[in-house]
matplotlib code that plots the C-alpha trace (Angstrom):
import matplotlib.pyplot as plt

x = [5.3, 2.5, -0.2, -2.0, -5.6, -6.8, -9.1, -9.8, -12.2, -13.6, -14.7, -14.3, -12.1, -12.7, -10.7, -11.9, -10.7, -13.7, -15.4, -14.5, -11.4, -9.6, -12.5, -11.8, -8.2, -8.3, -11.4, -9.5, -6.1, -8.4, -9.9, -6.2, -6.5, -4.5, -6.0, -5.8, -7.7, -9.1, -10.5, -13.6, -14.0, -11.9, -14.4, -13.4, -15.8, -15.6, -17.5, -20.4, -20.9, -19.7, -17.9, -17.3, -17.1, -14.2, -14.9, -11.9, -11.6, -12.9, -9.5, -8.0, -10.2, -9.6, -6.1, -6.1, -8.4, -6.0, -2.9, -3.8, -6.0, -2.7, -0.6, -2.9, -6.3, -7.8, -10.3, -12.7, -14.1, -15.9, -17.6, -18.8, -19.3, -19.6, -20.0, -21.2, -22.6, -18.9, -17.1, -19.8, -19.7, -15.9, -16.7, -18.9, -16.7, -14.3, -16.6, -18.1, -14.2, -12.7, -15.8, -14.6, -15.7, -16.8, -18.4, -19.9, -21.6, -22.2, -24.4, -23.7, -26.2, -26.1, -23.7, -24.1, -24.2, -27.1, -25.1, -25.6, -22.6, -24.3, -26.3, -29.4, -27.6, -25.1, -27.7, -29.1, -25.7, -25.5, -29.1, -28.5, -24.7, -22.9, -25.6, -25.8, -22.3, -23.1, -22.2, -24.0, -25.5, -25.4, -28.0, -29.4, -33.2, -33.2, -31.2, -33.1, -36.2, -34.3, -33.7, -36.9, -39.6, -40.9, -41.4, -40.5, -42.2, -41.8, -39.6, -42.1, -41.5, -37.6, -38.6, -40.4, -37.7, -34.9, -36.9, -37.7, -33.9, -32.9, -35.4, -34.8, -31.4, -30.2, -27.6, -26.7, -27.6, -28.4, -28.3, -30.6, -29.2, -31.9, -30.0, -32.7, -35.6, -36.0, -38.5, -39.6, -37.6, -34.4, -33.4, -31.5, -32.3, -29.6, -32.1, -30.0, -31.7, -29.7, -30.8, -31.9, -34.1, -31.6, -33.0, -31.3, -32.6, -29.8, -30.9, -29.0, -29.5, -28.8, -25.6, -26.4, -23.7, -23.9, -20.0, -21.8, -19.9, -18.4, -20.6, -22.2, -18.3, -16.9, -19.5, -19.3, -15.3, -15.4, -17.6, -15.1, -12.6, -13.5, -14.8, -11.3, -10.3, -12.2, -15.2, -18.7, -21.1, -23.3, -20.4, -18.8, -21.6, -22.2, -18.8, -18.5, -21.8, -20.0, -16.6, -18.5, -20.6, -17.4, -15.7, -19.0, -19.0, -15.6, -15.4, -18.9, -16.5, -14.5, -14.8, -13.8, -15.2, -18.1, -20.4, -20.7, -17.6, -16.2, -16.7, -13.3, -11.7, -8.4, -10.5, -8.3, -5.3, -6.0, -9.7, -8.8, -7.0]
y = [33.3, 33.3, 30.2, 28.4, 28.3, 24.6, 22.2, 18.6, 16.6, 13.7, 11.5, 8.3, 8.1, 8.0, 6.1, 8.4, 11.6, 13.0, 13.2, 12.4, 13.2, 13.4, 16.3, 18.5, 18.0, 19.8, 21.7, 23.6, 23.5, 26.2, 28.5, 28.8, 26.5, 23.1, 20.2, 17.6, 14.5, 11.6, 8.7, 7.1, 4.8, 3.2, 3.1, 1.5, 3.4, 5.4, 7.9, 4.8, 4.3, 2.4, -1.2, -1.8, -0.1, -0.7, 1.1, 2.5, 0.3, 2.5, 2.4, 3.7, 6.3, 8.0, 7.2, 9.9, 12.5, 12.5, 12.4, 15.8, 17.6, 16.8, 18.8, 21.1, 22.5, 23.5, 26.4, 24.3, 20.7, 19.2, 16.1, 13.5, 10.1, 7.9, 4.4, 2.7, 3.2, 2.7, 5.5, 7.8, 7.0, 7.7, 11.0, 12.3, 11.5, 13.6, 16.3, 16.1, 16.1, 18.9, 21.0, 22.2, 25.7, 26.1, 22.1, 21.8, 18.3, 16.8, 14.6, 11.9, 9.1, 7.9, 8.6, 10.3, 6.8, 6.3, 3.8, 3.9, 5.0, 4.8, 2.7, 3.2, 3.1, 5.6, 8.1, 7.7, 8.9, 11.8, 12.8, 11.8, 13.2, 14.9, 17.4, 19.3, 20.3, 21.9, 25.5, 24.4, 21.1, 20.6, 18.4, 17.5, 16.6, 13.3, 13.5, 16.2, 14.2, 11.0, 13.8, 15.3, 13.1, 15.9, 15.0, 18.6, 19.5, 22.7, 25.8, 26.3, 22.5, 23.4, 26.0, 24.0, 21.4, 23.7, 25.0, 21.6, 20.7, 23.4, 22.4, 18.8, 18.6, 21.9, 22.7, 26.8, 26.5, 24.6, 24.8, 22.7, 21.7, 22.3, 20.3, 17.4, 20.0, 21.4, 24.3, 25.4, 28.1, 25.3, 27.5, 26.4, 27.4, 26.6, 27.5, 28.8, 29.4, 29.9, 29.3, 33.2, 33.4, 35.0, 33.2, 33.5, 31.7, 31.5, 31.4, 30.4, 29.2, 25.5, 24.3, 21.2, 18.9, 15.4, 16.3, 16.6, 13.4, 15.1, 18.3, 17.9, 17.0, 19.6, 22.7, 21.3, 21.6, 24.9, 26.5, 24.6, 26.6, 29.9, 29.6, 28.6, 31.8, 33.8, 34.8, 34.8, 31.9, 33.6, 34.9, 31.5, 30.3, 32.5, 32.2, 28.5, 28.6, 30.9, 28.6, 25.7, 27.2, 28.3, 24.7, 23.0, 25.3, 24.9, 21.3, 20.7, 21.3, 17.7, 14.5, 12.1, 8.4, 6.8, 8.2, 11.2, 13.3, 15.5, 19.3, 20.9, 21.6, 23.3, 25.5, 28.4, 26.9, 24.7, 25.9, 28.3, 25.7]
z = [-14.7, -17.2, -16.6, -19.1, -18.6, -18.6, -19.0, -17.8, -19.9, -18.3, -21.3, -23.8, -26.1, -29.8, -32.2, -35.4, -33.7, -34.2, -31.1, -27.3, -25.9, -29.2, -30.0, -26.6, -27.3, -30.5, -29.6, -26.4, -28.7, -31.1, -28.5, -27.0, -23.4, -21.9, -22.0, -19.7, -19.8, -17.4, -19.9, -18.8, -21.7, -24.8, -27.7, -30.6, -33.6, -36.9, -38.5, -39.4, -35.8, -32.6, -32.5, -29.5, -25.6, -23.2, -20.0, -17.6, -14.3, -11.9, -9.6, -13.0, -13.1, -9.6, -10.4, -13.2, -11.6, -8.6, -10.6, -12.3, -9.6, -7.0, -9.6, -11.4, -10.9, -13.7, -14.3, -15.7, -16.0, -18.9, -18.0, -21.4, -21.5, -18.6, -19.6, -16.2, -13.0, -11.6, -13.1, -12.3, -8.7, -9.2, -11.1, -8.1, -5.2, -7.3, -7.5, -4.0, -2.6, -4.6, -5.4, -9.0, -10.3, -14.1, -14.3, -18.0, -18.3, -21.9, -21.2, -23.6, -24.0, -27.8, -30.3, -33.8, -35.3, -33.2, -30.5, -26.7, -24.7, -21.4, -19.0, -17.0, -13.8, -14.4, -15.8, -12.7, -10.4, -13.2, -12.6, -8.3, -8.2, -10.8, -12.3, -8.9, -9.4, -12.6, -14.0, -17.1, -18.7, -22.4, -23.6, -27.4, -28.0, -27.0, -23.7, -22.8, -23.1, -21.3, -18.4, -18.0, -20.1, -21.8, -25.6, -27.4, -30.4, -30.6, -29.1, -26.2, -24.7, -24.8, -22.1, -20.1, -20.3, -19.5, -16.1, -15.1, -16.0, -13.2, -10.7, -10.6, -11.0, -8.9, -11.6, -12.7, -16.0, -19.0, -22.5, -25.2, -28.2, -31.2, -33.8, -33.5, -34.4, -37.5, -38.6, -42.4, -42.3, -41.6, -38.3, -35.4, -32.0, -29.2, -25.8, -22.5, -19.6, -16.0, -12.5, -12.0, -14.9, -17.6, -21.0, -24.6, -27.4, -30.0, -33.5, -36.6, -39.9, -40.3, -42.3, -44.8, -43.8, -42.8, -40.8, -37.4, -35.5, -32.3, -32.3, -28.4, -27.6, -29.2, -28.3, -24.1, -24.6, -26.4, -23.4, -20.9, -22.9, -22.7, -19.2, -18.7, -20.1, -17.7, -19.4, -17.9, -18.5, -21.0, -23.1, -22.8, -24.4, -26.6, -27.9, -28.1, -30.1, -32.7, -32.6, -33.4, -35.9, -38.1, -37.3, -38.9, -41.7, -42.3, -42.2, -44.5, -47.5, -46.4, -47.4, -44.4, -44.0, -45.1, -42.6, -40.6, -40.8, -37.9, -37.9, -38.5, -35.4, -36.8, -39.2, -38.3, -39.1, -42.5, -43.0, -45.9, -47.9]

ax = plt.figure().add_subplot(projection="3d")
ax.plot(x, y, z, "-o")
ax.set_aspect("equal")
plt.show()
């Protein structure tokens, strides 16, 4: 019998569809895995920004992982919003019981819109509990700044955050988002950097769309996906990079709400209409 590779995606859900579970859904529906999901949050938003936070009780949030994981393991875990110190605790004792393989953590601090979708305290059990366990971290500018305290500037601070990411933390990998910094040239650079010293900058040029809502959710998904798949981290990476790139370009042609639109997820299927 033939098994699907899968995917659990530990994260809020978003009422626009654009990012959050709705996001990873589609996002490991595109690269070909299952998705399963444990909802951390009920977030009631739309492409102008965030109206209102309902976090999961944290007895309903063990309830979840521990339905699935006693049924199905998956190959991978992709980790996103955790809206109180509560379900992180829950989160980690999940993590510290089961020991997961392939742990990509997103993590999510402030929205597109600008909205916080964390607190301090459970930053600090992500920082203390849940980033040890990861194969790779995923954060943008900002986070990466709220993780480390390093301001970055330029492409040379990204390094020094990324080591200091690594060494604090004890996670495998990470991998900086550049979409924050822009250069004259209006280049991109995604910097991945792992435990042993392997070190890609990937470069690419910039697409001028305001359709970004859901990106972080939707690139830590897509690398959940193919490590789901079987591929190594760097290719996973690699790979979900070039995914998401095609989904944003692909969805900068739509018009969808007032604010910022989501990439297109399903570019493969309506992306050429």
């Amino acid at each position: 019998m033939k098994k699907y590779p899968t995917v659990l995606s530990i994260a809020g859900s978003d009422s626009i569809g654009g990012a959050g579970i709705q996001a990873d859904i589609k996002t490991c529906c595109s690269i070909g895995a299952y998705a399963m999901t444990a909802i951390t949050a009920i977030t009631a938003q739309n492409t102008k920004g965030v109206k209102r936070v309902l976090a999961t009780p944290a007895d309903m949030l063990r309830a979840q992982l521990n339905a699935i994981i006693t049924d199905v393991k998956p190959d991978a875990i992709k980790i996103g919003m955790i809206p109180n110190e509560e379900c992180a605790a829950v989160i980690a004792d999940f993590l510290e019981k089961y020991l997961p393989t392939n742990v990509v953590v997103d993590p999510v601090m402030v929205a597109t819109s600008g909205d916080s979708l964390s607190s301090s305290k459970s930053i600090k059990v992500l920082k203390e509990r849940i980033l040890p366990f990861a194969t790779i971290v995923t954060p943008n500018l900002p986070e990466t700044q709220e993780l480390t305290g390093i301001s970055i500037f330029q492409r040379g601070d990204m390094t020094a955050a990324a080591e200091k990411i690594i060494e604090d933390f004890g996670c495998n990998a990470v991998l900086i988002k550049g979409g924050h910094f822009e250069d004259k040239q209006k280049l991109l650079t995604d910097f991945f950097l792992t435990h042993d010293r392997l070190c890609i900058p990937f470069v690419h040029q910039r697409i001028d769309t305001i359709n970004t809502h859901g990106t972080g959710c939707s690139l830590s998904s897509a690398i959940a996906s193919f490590l789901a798949r079987g591929q190594i981290l760097k290719y996973a990476v690699k790979d979900a990079l070039r995914w998401e790139y095609r989904a944003i370009l692909r969805g900068a042609i739509y018009k969808f709400g007032k604010g910022h639109g989501p990439l297109n997820h399903i570019f493969k299927t309506i992306g050429k209409h």
